[in-house]
C-alpha positions in Angstrom: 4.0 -19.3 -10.0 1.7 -19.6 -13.2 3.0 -18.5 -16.4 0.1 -15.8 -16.3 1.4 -14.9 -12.7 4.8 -14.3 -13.9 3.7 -12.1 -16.8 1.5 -9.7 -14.1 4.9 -9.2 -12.7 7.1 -8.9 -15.5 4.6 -6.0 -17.0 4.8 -4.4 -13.8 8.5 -4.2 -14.0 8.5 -2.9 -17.4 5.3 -1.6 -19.5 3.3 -0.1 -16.2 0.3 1.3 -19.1 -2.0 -1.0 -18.0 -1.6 0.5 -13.9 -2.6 4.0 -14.9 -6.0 5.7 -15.8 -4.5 8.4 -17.7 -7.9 9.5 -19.3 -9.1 9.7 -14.9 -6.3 11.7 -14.1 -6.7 14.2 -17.2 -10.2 14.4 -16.1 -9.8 15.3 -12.6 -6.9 17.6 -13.5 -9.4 19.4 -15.5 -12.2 19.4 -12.9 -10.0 20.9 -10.1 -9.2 23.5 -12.6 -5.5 23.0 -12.8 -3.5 23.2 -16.2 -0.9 20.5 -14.8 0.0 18.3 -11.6 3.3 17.6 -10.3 4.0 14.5 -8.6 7.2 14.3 -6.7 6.5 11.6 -3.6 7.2 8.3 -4.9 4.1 6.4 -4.9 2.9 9.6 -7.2 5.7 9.4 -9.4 5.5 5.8 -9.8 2.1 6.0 -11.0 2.5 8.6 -13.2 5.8 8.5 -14.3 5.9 4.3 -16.0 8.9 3.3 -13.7 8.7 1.9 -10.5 11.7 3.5 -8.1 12.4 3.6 -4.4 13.8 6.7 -4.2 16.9 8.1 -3.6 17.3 11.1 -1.5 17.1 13.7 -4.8 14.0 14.9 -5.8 12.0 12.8 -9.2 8.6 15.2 -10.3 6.9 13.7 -12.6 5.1 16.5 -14.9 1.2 15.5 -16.4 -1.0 18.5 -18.2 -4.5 18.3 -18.4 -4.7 17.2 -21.8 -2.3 14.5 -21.0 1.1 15.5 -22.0 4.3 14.6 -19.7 7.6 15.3 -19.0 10.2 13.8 -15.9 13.1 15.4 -14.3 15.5 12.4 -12.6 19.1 12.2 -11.5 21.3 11.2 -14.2 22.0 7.8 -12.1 18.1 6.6 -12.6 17.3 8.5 -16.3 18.5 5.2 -18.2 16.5 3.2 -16.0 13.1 5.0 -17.0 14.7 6.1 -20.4 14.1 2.0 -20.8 10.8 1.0 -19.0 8.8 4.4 -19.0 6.5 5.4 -21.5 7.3 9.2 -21.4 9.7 10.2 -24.1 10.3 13.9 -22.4 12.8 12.5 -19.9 15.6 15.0 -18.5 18.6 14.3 -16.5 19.9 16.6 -13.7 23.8 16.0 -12.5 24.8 15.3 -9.4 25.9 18.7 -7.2 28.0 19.4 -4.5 25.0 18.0 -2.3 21.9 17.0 -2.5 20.4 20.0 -1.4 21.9 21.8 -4.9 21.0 18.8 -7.0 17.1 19.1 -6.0 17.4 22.7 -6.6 18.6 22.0 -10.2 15.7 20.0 -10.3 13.1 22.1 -9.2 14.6 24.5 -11.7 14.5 21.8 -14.8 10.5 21.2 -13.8 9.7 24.9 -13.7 10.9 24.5 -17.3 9.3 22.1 -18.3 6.5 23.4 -17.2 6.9 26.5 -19.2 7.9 24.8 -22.4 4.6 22.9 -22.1 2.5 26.3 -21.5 0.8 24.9 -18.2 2.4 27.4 -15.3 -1.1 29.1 -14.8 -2.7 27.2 -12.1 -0.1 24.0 -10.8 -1.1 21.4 -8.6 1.8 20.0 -6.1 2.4 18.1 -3.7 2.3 20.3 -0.6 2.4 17.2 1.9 5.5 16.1 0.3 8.1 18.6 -0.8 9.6 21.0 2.0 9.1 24.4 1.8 12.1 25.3 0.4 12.0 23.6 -2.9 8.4 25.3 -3.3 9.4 28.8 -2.5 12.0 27.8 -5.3 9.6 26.5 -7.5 7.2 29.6 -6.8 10.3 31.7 -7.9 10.9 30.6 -11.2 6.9 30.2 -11.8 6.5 34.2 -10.9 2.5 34.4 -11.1 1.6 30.9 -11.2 -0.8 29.7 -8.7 0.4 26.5 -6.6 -2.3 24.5 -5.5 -2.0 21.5 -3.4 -2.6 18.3 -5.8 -3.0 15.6 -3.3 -6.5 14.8 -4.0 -6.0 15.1 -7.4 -3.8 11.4 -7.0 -5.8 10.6 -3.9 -8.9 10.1 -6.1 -7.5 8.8 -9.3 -5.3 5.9 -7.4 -7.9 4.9 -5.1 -10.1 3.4 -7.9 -7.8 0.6 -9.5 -7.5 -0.4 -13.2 -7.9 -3.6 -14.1 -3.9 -4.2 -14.4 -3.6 -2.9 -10.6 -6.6 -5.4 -9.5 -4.7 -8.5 -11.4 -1.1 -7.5 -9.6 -2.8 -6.8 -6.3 -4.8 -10.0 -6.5 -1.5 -12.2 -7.0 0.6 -10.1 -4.5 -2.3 -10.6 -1.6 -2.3 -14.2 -2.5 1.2 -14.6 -2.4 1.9 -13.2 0.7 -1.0 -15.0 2.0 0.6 -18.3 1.0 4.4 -17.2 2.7 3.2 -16.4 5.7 1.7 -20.3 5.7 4.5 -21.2 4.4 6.4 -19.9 7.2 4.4 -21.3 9.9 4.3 -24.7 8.2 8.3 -24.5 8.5 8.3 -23.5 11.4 9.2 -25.5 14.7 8.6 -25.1 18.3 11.7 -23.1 19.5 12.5 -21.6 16.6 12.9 -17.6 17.3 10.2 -14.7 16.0 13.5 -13.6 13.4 13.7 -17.5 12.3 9.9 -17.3 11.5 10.4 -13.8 9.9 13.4 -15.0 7.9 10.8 -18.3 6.9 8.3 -15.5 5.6 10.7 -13.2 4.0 12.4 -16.1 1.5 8.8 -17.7 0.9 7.6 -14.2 -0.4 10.5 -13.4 -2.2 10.5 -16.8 -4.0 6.9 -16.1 -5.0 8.4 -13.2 -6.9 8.1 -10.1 -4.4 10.7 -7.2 -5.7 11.1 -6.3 -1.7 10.1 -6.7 1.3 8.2 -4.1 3.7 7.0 -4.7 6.9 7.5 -7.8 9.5 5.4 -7.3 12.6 6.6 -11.3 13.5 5.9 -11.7 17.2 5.2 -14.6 19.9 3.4 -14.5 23.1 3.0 -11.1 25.3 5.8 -9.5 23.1 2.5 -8.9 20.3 1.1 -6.7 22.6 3.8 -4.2 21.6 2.3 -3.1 18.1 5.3 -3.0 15.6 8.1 -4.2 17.6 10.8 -5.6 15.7 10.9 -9.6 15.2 13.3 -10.8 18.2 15.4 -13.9 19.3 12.2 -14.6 21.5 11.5 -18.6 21.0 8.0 -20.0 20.1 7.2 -21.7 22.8 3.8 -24.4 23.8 1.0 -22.8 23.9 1.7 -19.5 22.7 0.1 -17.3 20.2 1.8 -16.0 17.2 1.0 -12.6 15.3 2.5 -12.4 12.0 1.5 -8.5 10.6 3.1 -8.9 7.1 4.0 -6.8 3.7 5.7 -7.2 0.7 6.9 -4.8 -2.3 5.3 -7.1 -5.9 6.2 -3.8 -8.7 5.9 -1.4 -6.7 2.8 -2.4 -4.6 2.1 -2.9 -1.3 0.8 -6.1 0.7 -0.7 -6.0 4.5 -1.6 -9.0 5.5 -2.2 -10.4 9.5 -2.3 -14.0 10.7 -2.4 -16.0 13.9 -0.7 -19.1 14.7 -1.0 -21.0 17.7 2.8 -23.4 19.3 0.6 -26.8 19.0 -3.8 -27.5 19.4 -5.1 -23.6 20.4 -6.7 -23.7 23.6 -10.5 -23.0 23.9 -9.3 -19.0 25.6 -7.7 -18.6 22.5 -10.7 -19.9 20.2 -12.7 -17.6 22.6 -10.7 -14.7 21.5 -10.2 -15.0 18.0 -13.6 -16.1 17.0 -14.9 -12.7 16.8 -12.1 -11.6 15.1 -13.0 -14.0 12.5 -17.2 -13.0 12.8 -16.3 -9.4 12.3 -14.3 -10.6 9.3 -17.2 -12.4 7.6 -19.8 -9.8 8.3 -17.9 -7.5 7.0 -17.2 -8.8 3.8 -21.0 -9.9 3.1 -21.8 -6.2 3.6 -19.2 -4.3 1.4 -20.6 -2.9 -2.0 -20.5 -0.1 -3.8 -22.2 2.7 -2.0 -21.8 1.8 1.3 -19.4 3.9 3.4 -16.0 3.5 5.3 -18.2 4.7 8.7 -20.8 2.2 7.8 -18.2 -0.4 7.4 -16.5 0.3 10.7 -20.1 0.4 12.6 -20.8 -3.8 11.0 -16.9 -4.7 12.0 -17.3 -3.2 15.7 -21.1 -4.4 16.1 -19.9 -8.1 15.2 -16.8 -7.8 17.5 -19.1 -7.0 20.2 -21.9 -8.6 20.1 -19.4 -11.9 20.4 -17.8 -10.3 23.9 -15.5 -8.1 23.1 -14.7 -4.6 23.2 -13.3 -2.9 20.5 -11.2 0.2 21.2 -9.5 0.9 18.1 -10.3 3.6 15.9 -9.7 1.7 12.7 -10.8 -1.3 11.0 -9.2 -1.0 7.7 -7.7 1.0 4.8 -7.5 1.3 1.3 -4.0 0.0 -0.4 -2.1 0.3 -3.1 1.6 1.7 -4.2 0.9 3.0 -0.8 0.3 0.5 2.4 -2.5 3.2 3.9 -3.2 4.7 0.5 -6.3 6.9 0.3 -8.8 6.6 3.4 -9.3 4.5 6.6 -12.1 2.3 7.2 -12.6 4.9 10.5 -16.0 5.5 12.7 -18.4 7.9 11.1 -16.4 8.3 7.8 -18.4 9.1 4.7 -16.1 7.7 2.6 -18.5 5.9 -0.2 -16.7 2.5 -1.6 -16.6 2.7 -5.1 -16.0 -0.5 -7.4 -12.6 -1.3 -8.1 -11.5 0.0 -5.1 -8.7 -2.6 -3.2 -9.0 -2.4 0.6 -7.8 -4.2 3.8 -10.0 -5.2 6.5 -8.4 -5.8 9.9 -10.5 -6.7 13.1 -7.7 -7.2 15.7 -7.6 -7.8 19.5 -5.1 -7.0 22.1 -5.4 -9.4 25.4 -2.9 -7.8 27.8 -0.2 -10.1 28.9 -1.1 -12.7 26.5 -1.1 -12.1 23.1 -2.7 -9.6 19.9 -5.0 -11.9 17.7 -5.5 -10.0 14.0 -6.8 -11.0 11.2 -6.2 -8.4 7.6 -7.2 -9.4 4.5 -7.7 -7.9 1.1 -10.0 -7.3 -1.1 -11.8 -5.9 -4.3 -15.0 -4.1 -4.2 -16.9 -5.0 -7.2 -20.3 -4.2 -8.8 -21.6 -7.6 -6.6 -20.3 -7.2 -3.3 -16.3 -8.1 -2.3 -13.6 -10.8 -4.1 -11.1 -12.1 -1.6 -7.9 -11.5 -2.8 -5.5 -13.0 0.1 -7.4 -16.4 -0.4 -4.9 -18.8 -0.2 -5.2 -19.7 3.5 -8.6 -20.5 5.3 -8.1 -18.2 8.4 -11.4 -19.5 10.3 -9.0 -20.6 13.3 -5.1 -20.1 14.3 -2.5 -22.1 11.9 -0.4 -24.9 13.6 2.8 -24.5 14.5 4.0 -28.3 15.9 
């Protein structure tokens, strides 16, 4: 790690200003007509709110007006914690209850006043998806007369275009777990087990200075055909295919990032099936720009996939990412999603050969005023790793 690699992270764990686009947000509070949103899931409270937390199971909202005032209601076990790192200085702490259930309460309660002290209860966007209907009937109760619209696209559409602070910790965290999923397969041995191989990936990444670890689709053989089966004490064995489908946590954000390996020299089959994995993957990253759509994406992927002998029955080749693993859209057929610059997505052309193996390849990327940057760059991808 560079000393310009360590500072990404270190900024990420405690100034976040340069991962939000306040001035975006205020906007497109204004524009859906709202006086304030409410963020309450955690990748919208991390965002907003200049701390990064995996949440506990009480509530965290995160008020923001439209003319950029803000205030954050927390558990008294988390307030220092933000009190240090986040930029907001309205910070209040709710006690522990009797149970959580009266602890959120008490903090739906605190944000209605907050709320009010800020004169924004007209019109209130929320986060319908996320909070159950019993702390919004709450919240609609103490706000008698205010109108509680749903605020999802309101974050939707300010996350899903990145700041340059976001596109330098994405960059690194993509690269990173690019490199320890190599890393693992270059430690890794014939025998060895799918959770030796995980365990390989898991230490590299957290070494390279991940904060956590997410997701570890590590699998050998015909147990890959079994999408998002837990790593097992299944050995690696000649002439089997590996699928490593892999995430970390870098500040809060989330990495997704697929690679084959092949137990010793891949066999010409297994060429055959993962060049057009690889062919989809090129194509697709000479076409991305700004103005071309998710649907139109999906159409190049599947056209390249097929027109090297394969079929492709998946509805997805992609998705956007973020403080969210699927955060925003999907790269899905007939979507009319338009890419946008500085928007980070994941492409994923993948293939399932029953009783054999899944070969995927998922990388990610930046869209930018020229076409796309490979982020996950550090390993060539063009054929299967060695494992020998």
């Amino acid at each position: 790690m560079t000393p310009a690699d360590g500072d990404v992270l270190e900024l990420a764990r405690t100034d976040r200003r340069s991962l939000i686009d306040l001035p975006r947000l205020q906007e497109t509070i204004r524009a859906a007509g709202l006086d304030a949103v409410v963020a309450s899931s955690s990748p919208n409270v991390t965002y907003t709110g200049g701390s990064f937390i995996d949440f506990p199971p009480l509530l965290t909202f995160v008020v923001t007006t439209a003319d950029g005032r803000q205030g954050i209601v927390i558990n008294e076990g988390d307030a220092a914690y933000f009190r240090e790192y986040s930029w907001v200085e309205d910070i209040r702490a709710f006690r522990y209850a009797t149970s959580t259930v009266a602890s959120n309460l008490e903090a739906v309660r605190m944000t209605a006043e907050v709320l009010r002290e800020l004169g924004a209860t007209e019109v209130v966007g929320v986060e319908r998806s996320h909070l159950p209907a019993l702390y919004l009937e709450t919240l609609q109760g103490e706000l008698p007369g205010s109108g509680l619209l749903d605020a999802g696209d309101v974050f939707e559409s300010v996350r899903v275009i990145k700041t340059q602070g976001e596109i330098d910790l994405l960059a690194y965290a993509a690269r990173a777990t690019d490199k320890a999923i190599s890393t693992g397969f270059a430690l890794a041995r014939p025998g060895d087990t799918e959770q030796q191989l995980a365990a390989l990936i898991q230490g590299a990444v957290v070494r390279l200075g991940a904060d956590g670890l997410d997701h570890a689709d590590v699998h050998a053989g015909a147990h890959a055909t079994v999408v998002h089966a837990w790593p097992m004490g299944i050995d690696l064995l000649a002439g089997d295919v590996i699928h490593v489908d892999f995430g970390a946590v870098f500040g809060g954000y989330r990495t997704d990032i697929a690679r084959n390996a092949t137990v010793h020299a891949p066999t010409s089959k297994q060429l055959e099936f993962y060049k057009p994995l690889w062919v989809a993957r090129e194509r697709m990253l000479e076409a991305i720009k700004p103005g071309l759509t998710a649907g139109e994406l999906f159409s190049i992927g599947q056209t390249a996939i097929e027109s090297e002998g394969l079929e492709y029955p998946w509805g997805t080749l992609g998705h956007s990412i973020g403080l969210s693993i699927h955060e925003g859209f999907e790269i899905v057929r007939g979507s009319e999603r338009v890419l946008e610059e500085n928007m980070v997505l994941n492409i994923e052309p993948s293939h399932i050969e029953p009783d054999h193996a899944r070969y995927h390849l998922e990388d990610a990327l930046r869209v930018t005023a020229d076409g796309a940057r490979l982020l996950s760059d550090f390993s060539r991808g063009d054929a299967p790793a060695l494992i020998h």
